[in-house]
C-alpha positions as CSV (number, residue, x, y, z in Angstrom):
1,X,114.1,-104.6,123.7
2,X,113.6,-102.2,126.8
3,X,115.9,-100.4,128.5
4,X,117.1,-101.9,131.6
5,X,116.5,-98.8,134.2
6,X,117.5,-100.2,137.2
7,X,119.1,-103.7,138.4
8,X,118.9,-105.1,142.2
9,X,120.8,-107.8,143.1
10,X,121.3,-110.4,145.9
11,X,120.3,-107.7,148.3
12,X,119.5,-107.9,151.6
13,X,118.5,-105.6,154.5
14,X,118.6,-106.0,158.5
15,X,117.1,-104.1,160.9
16,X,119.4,-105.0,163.9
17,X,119.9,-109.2,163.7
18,X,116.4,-109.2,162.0
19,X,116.4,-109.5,157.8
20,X,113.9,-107.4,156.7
21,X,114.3,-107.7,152.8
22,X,116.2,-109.9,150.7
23,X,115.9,-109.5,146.9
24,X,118.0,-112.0,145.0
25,X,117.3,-110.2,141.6
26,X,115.0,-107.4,140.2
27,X,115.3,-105.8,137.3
28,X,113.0,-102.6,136.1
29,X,112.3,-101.7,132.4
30,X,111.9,-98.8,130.8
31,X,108.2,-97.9,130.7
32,X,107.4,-100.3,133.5
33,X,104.5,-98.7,135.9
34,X,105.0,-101.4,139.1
35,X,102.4,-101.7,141.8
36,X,104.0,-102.5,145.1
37,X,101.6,-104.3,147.4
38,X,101.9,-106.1,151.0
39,X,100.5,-105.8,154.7
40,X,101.5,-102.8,156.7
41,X,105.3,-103.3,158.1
42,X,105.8,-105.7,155.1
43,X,108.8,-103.6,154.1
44,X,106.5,-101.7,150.9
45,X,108.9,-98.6,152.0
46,X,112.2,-99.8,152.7
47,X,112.3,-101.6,149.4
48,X,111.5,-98.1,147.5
49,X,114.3,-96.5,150.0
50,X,116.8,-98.8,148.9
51,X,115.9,-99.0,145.1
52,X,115.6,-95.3,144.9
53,X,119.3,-94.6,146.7
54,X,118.0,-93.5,150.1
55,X,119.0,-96.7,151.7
56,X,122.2,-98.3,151.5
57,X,121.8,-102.3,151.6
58,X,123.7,-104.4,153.6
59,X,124.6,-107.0,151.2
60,X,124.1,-106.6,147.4
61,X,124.3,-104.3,144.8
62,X,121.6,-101.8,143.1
63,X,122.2,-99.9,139.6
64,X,120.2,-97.8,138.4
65,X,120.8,-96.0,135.1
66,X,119.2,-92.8,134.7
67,X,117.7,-89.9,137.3
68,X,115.2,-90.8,139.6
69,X,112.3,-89.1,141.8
70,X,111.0,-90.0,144.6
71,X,107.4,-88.8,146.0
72,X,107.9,-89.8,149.7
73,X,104.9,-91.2,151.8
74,X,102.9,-88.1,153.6
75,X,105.0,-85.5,151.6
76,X,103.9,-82.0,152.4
77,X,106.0,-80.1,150.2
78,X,107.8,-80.7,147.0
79,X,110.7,-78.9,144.4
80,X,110.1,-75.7,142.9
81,X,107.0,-75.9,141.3
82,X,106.1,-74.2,138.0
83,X,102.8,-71.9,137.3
84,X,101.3,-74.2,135.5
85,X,101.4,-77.5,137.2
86,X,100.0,-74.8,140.3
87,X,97.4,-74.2,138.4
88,X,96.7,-77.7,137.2
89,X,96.9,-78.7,140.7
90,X,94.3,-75.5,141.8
91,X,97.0,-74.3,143.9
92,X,97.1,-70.7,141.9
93,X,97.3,-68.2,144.7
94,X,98.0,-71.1,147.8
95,X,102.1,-70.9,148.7
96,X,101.6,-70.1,151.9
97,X,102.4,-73.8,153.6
98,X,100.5,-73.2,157.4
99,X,97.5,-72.8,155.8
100,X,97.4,-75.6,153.3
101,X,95.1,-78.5,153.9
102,X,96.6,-82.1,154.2
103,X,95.3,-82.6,150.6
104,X,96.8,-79.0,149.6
105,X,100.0,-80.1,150.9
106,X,99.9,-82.9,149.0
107,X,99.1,-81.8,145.9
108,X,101.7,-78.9,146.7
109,X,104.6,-81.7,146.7
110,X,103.1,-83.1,143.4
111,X,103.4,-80.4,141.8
112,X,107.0,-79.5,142.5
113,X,107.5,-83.1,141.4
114,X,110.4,-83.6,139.1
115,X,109.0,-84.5,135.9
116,X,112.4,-85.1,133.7
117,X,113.0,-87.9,135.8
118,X,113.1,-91.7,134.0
119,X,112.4,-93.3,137.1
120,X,110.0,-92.5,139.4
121,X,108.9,-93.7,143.1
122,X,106.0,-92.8,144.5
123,X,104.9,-94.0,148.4
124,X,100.9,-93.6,149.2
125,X,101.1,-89.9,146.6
126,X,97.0,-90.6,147.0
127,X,97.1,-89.9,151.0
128,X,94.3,-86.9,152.3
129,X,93.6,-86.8,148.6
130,X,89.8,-86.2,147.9
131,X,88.2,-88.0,144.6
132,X,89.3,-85.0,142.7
133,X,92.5,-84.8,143.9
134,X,93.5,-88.9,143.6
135,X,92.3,-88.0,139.7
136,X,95.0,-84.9,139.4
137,X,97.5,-87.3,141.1
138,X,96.6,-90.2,138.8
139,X,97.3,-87.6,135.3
140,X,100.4,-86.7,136.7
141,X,101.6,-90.0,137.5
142,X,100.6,-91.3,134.0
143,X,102.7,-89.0,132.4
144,X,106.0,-90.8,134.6
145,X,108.2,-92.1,132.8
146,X,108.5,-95.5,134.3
147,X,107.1,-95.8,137.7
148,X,107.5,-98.1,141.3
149,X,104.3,-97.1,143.4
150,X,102.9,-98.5,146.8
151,X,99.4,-97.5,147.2
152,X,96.5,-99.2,149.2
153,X,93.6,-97.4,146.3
154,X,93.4,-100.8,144.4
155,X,91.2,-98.4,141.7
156,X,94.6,-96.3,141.4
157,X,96.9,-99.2,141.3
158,X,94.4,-100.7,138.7
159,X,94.7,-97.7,136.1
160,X,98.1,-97.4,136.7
161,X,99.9,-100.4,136.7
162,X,101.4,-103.0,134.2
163,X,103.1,-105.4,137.2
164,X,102.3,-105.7,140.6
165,X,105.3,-106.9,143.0
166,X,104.3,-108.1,146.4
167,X,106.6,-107.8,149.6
168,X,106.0,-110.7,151.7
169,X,107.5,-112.5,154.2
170,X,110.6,-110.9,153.7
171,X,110.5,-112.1,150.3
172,X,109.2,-110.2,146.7
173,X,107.5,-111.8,144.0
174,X,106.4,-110.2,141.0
175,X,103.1,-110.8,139.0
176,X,101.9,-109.5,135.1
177,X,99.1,-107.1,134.8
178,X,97.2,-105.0,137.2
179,X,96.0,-105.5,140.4
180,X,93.2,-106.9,139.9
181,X,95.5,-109.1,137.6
182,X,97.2,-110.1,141.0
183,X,94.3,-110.9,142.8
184,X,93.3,-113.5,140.5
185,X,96.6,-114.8,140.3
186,X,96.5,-114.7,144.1
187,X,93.6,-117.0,144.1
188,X,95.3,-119.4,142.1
189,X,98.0,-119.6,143.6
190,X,96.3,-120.5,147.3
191,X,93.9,-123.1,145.7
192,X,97.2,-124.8,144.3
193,X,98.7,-124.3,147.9
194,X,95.8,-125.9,149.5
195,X,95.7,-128.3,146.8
196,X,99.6,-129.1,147.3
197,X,99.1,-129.2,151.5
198,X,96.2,-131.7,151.0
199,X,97.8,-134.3,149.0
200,X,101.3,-133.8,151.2
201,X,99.2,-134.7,154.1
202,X,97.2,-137.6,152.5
203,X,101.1,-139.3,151.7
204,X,102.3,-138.5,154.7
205,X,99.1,-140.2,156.7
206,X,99.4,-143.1,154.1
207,X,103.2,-143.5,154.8
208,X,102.8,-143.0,158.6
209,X,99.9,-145.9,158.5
210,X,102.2,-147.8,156.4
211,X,105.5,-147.5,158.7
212,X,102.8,-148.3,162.1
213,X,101.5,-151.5,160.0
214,X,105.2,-152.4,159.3
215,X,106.4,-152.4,162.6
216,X,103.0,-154.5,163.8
217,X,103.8,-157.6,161.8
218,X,107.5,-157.2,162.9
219,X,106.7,-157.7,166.0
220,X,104.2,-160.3,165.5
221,X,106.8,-162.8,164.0
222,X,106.7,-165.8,166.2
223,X,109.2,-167.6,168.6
224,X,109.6,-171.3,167.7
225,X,107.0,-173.5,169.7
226,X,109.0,-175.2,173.3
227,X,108.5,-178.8,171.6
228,X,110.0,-178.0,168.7
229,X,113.4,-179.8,168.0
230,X,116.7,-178.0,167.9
231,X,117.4,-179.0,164.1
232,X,113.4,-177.0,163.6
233,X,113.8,-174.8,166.1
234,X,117.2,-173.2,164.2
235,X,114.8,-173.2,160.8
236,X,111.9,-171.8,162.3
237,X,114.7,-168.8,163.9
238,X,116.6,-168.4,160.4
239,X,113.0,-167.8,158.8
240,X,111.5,-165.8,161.3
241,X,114.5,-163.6,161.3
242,X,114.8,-162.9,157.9
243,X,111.0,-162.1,157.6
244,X,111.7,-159.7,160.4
245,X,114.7,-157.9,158.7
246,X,112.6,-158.0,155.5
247,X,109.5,-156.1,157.4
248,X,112.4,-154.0,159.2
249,X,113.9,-153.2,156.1
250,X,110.2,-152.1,154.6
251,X,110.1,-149.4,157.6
252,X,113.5,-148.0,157.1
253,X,112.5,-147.3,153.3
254,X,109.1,-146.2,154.7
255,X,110.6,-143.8,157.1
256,X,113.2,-142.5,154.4
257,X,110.2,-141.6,152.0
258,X,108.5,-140.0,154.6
259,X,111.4,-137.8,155.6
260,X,112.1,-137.0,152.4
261,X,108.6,-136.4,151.9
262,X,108.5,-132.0,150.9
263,X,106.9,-130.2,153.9
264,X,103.9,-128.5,152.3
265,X,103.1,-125.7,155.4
266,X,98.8,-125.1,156.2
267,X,97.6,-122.0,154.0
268,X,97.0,-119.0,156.1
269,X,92.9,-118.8,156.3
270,X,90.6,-116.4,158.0
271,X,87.9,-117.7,160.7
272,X,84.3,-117.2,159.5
273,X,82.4,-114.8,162.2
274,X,79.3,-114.5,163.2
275,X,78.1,-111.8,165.2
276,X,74.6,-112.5,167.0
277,X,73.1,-109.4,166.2
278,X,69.9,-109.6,167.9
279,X,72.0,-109.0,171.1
280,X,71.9,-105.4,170.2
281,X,68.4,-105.1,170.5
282,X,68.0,-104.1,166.6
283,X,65.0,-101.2,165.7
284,X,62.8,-102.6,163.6
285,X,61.8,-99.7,161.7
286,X,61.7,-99.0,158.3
287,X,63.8,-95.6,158.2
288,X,66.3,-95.7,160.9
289,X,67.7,-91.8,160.7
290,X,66.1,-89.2,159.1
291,X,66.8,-85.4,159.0
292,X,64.4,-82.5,157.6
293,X,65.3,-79.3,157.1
294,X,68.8,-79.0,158.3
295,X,69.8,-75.6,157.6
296,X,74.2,-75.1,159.2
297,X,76.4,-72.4,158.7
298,X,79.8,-71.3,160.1
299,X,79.3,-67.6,159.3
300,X,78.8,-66.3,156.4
301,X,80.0,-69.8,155.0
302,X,76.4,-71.8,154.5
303,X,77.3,-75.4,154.2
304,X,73.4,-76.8,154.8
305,X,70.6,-75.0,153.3
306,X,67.3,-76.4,153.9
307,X,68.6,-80.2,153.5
308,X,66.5,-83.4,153.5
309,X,67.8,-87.4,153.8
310,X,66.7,-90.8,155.0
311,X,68.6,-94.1,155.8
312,X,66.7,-97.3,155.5
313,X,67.3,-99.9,158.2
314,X,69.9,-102.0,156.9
315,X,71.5,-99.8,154.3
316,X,75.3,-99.4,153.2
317,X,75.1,-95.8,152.5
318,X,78.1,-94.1,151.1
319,X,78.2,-90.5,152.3
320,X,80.4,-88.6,149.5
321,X,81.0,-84.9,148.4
322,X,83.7,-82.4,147.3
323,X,86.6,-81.7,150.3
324,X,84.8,-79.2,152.9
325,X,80.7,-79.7,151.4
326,X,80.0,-81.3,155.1
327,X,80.4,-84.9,155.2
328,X,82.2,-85.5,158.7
329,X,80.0,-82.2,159.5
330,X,76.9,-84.3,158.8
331,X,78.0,-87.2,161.0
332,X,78.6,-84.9,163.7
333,X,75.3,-83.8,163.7
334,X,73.8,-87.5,163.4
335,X,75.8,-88.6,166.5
336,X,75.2,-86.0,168.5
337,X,71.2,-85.2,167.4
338,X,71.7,-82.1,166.1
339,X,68.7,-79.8,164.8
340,X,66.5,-81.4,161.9
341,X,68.2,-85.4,162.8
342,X,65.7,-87.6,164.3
343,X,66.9,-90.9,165.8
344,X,64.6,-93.7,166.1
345,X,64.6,-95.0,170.3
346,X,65.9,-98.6,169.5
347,X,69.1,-97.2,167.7
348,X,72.6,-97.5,169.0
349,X,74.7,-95.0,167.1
350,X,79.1,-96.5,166.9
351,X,81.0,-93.8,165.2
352,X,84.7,-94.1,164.1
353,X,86.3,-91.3,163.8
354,X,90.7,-90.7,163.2
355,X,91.0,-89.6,166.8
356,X,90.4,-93.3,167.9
357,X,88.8,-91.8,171.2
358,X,87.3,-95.7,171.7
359,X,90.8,-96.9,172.7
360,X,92.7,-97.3,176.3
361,X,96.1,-97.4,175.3
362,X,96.9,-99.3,179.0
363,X,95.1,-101.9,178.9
364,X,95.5,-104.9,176.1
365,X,94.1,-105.2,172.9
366,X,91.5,-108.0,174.2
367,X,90.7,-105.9,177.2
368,X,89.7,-103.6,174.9
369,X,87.2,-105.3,173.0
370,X,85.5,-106.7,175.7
371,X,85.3,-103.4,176.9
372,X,80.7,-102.8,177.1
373,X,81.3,-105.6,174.2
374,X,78.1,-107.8,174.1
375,X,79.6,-110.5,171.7
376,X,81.4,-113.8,173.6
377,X,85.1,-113.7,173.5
378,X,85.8,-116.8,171.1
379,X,83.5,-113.7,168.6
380,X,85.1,-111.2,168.9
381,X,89.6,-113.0,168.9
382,X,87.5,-114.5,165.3
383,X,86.6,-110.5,164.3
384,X,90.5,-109.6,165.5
385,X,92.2,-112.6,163.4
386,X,90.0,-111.2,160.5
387,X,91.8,-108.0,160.8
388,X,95.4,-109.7,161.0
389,X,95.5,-109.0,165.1
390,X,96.1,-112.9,166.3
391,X,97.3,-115.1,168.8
392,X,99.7,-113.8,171.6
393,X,99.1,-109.9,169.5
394,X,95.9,-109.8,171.7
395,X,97.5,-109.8,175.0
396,X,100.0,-106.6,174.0
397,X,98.8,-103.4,175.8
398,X,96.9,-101.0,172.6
399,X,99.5,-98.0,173.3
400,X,102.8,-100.2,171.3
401,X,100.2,-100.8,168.6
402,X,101.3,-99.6,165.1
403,X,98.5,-96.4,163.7
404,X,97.1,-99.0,161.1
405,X,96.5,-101.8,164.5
406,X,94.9,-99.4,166.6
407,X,92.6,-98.7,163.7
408,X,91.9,-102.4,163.3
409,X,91.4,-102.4,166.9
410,X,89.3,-99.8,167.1
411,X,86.9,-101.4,164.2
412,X,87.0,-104.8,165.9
413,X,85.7,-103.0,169.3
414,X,83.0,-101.0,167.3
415,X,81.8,-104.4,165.7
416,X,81.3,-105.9,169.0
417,X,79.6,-103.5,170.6
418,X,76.3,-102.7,171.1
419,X,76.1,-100.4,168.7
420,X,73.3,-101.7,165.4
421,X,74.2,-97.9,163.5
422,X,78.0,-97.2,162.4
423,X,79.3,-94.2,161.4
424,X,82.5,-94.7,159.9
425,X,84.5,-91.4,158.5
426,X,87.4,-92.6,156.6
427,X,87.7,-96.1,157.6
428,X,89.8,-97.0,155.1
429,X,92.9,-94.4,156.2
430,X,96.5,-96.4,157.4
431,X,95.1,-100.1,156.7
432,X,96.8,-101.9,154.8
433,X,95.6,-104.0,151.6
434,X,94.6,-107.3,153.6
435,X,92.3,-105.5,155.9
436,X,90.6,-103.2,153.8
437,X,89.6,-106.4,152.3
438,X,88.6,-107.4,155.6
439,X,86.9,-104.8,156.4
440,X,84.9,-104.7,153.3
441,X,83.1,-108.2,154.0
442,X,82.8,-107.2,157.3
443,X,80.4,-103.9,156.2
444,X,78.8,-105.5,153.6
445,X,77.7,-108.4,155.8
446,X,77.1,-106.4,158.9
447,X,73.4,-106.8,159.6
448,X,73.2,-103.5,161.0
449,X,72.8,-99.6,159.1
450,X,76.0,-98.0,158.2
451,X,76.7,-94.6,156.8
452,X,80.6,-93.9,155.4
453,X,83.1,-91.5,153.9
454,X,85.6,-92.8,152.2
455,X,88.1,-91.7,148.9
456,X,88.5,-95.8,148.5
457,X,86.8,-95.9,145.2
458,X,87.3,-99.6,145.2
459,X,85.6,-99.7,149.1
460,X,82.5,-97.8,147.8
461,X,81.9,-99.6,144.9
462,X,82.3,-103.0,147.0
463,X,80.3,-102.0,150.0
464,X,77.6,-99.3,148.7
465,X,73.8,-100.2,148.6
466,X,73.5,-96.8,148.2
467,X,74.9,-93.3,147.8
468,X,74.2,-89.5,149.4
469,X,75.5,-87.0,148.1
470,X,75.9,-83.8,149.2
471,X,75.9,-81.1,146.6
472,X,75.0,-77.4,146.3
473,X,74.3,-77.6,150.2
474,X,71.6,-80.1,149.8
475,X,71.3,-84.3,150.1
476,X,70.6,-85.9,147.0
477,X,70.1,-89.8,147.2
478,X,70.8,-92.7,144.8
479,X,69.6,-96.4,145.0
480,X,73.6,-98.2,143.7
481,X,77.0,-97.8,144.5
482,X,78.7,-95.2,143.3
483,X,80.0,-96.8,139.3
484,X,76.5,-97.0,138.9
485,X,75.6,-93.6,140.0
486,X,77.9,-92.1,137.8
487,X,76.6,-94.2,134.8
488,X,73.6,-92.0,135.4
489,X,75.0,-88.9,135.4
490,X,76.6,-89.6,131.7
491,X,73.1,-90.4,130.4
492,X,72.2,-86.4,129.8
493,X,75.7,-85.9,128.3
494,X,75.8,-88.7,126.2
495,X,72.0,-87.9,125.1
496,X,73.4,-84.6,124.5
497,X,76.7,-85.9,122.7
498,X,74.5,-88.0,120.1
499,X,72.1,-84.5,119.8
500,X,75.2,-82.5,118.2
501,X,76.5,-85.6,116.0
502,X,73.2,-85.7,114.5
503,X,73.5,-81.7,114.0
504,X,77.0,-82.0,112.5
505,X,75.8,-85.1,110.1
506,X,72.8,-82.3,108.8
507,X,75.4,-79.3,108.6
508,X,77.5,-80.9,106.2
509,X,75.2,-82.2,104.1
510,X,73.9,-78.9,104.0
511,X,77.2,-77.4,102.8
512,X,77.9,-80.3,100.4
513,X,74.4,-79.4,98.8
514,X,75.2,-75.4,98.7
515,X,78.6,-76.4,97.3
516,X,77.3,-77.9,94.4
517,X,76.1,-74.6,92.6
518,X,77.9,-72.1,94.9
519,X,80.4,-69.6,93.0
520,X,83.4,-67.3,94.0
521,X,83.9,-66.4,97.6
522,X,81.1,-68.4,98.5
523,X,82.5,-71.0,97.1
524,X,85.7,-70.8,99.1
525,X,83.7,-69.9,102.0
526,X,81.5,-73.1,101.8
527,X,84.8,-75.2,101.1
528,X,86.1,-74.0,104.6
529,X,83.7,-74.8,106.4
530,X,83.2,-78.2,105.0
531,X,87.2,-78.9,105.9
532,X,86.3,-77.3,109.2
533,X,83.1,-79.6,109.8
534,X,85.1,-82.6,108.6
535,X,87.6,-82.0,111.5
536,X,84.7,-82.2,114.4
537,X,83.4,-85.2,112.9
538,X,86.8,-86.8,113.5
539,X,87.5,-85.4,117.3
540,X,84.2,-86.8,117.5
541,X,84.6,-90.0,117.0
């Protein structure tokens, strides 16, 4: 059986009179890898705070039995790291902190990451991390021990993870598998709570009738007639009373089924939306942007050389490259016509950028969006409940919004403007798992063109018709998301891969031939390099 590495139990956490966590048992295994998932402000970071000893509970007790690390959420610097993990990181040469990029900074604190630990918790380790840089994070965290991570990259928690546990209401619940495991599990589990809701309010409209008919025919029981004799008249009273404590009787038991009855609450469900897209005057044509010969450099550092690219009307294109190849560089120059970039008339560029220069942070959150919006209201409080921003939330003033509500904000107001082209750079940065989901059908059924960065594998893969890429200082496009792009690009090597088997197979029979009548040290010769052929046949397999 596995080693029990940590134990949590009847825990709970306040932050002033308000419970934020309570955790009436958890226990951790050796060689566990655990997923932590839940909306932003869930409590994803208090529970790794108190688990990993940097938060004391107020009721409760937490064990844990051997060392632990802890990767904290925007880390920028990390222990003492080694050469090697430096250089695995490509870090060699890079100490100097006030220069590092946000994903150098990262890495930095990966690398001085204590890898003798048993237990490991790592908070968003992925964050500013380009696709290289998520895969570097990814091998190191493999080689953890056992592992408690909160991430929002579904494709890292997916290659990761054994169990997902999701914060919720206060409350954790733990599911088997990945997260993709989880999701369907999810799904499940709200079919049977929409299941159980429906037939709770079936019996409680059938009880409810009942009770109503009960207390009709009570009432209905009739006085004895005026010419009715005394001796009748006490009969007809004795009889019509009992039938009326029998019927009264009925109700009672009716009424004590029926508050009895198990209070099944509505399942939480998002409003369908439907922009009217015409209202932004759509272009019609065929290719919406196009840019020819874009030649850029920032001294002697040339980052477009003679580049060509195209986006169809309608397209999802994924704009994707190494860190610093020119991807928000080639936004820039869309949105603000740059050399080479020719607009057609009809199109209204939205762009979404980190700075969230969209927002008025006095006025309200539905001020906001109604700001030069060109959707109806009931639209566009539908596009904010789909981003988790609902009821009496619209009516709070966008400056005491949380970072990840003033990027859902910020989305919602792009969506209902009169913009029909979105550039969105990083969309996916500070949302939380529920609307990234959200966003996602809201992309890939936006009528409208939309070029975007993102480091979401998951979020390309979903919303991608299409891919650029920039590489060598040119624009190379793909028709497919970006799974199917790099299928592609392992055709050549795998072409290449069945070349040299073939060669291999032909060597040794070759040497097993020449063996046969070889002598001396051609003989031994011959017998090494059969042993020696043998050995590539198996790493190649």
């Amino acid at each position: 059986m596995s080693k029990q590495v940590l134990l949590a139990n009847k825990v709970i956490k306040y932050f002033g009179e308000r419970k934020i966590l309570e955790i009436p048992q958890l226990t951790v295994y050796e060689g566990e890898k655990i997923g932590v998932v839940g909306a932003n402000g869930a409590g994803k970071t208090t529970l790794l705070n108190l688990l990993s000893g940097e938060l004391a509970p107020d009721e409760g007790t937490i064990v844990r039995n051997v060392p632990v690390c802890y990767f904290h959420q925007f880390q920028t610097g990390g222990g003492q790291a080694d050469a090697r993990s430096l250089r695995e990181l490509g870090l060699s040469g890079k100490l100097e902190h006030d220069t590092l990029s946000g994903g150098e900074k990262t890495r930095l604190a990966l690398a001085g990451m204590e890898e003798r630990a048993l237990l490991t918790f790592a908070d968003e380790p992925t964050a500013n991390l380009d696709a290289q840089g998520i895969e570097i994070c990814c091998q190191r965290l493999e080689k953890c021990e056992t592992l408690l991570l909160v991430s929002h990259d579904r494709s890292v928690l997916d290659r990761l993870c054994n169990r997902i546990l999701e914060v919720r209401d206060g409350k954790i619940q733990m599911y088997p598998g990945n997260f993709s495991a989880y999701c369907l599990q999810r799904e499940e589990q709200q079919r049977r709570e929409w299941f159980e809701y429906e037939q709770y309010q079936k019996e409680k409209q059938r009880l409810e009738t009942a009770i109503q008919r009960q207390a009709q025919k009570s009432g209905s029981v009739k006085k004895a007639p005026s010419r009715m004799g005394n001796s009748e008249a006490r009969l007809h009273k004795r009889s019509a009373n009992e039938s009326a404590e029998k019927l009264d009787n009925g109700k009672r038991a009716l009424k004590s089924r029926l508050e009895r009855l198990e209070v099944h609450e509505r399942p939480r469900e998002f409003p369908e939306v439907a922009i009217d897209f015409s209202l932004t005057d759509p272009p019609a044509n065929r290719e919406v942007i196009t840019g020819s010969r874009i030649q850029l450099a920032y001294g002697e550092n040339r980052i477009f050389d003679n580049a060509f690219f195209s986006l169809p009307r309608g397209s999802k294109t994924a704009l994707i490259g190494e860190n610093g190849a020119g991807k928000t560089t080639l936004m820039n120059l869309i949105y603000t016509g740059g050399r080479g970039i020719r607009v057609v008339p009809k199109a209204k560029i939205g762009f979404f950028r980190q700075g969230l220069e969209n927002l008025d942070l006095e006025k309200t959150v539905l001020e906001n969006v109604m700001e030069d919006c060109v959707q109806s209201q009931q639209v566009m409080r539908g596009i904010l409940a789909r981003l988790l921003i609902r009821r009496d939330d619209v009516f709070k003033k966008a400056g005491v919004l949380s970072g990840g509500e003033r990027v859902k904000l910020s989305f919602a107001h792009l969506f209902g403007s009169q913009a029909n082209v979105l550039l969105l750079d990083e969309p996916t940065n500070f949302l939380d798992m529920p609307a990234v989901q959200a966003l996602e059908e809201m992309v890939r059924s936006y009528p409208g063109t939309v070029l975007f960065v993102s480091h979401d594998r998951a979020f390309v893969d979903h919303c991608a018709t299409r891919i650029l890429r920039i590489e060598n200082r040119k624009l190379q496009s793909f028709e497919g998301n970006l799974t199917e792009w790099e299928q592609v690009q392992k055709k050549p090597r795998e072409g290449r891969r069945e070349v040299d088997r073939a060669l291999l197979e032909l060597r040794i029979t070759q040497v097993i031939a020449a063996l046969s009548t070889a002598q001396g040290e051609d003989k031994e010769r011959l017998e090494k390099e059969f042993q020696e052929l043998i050995e590539q046949r198996k790493k190649a397999k």
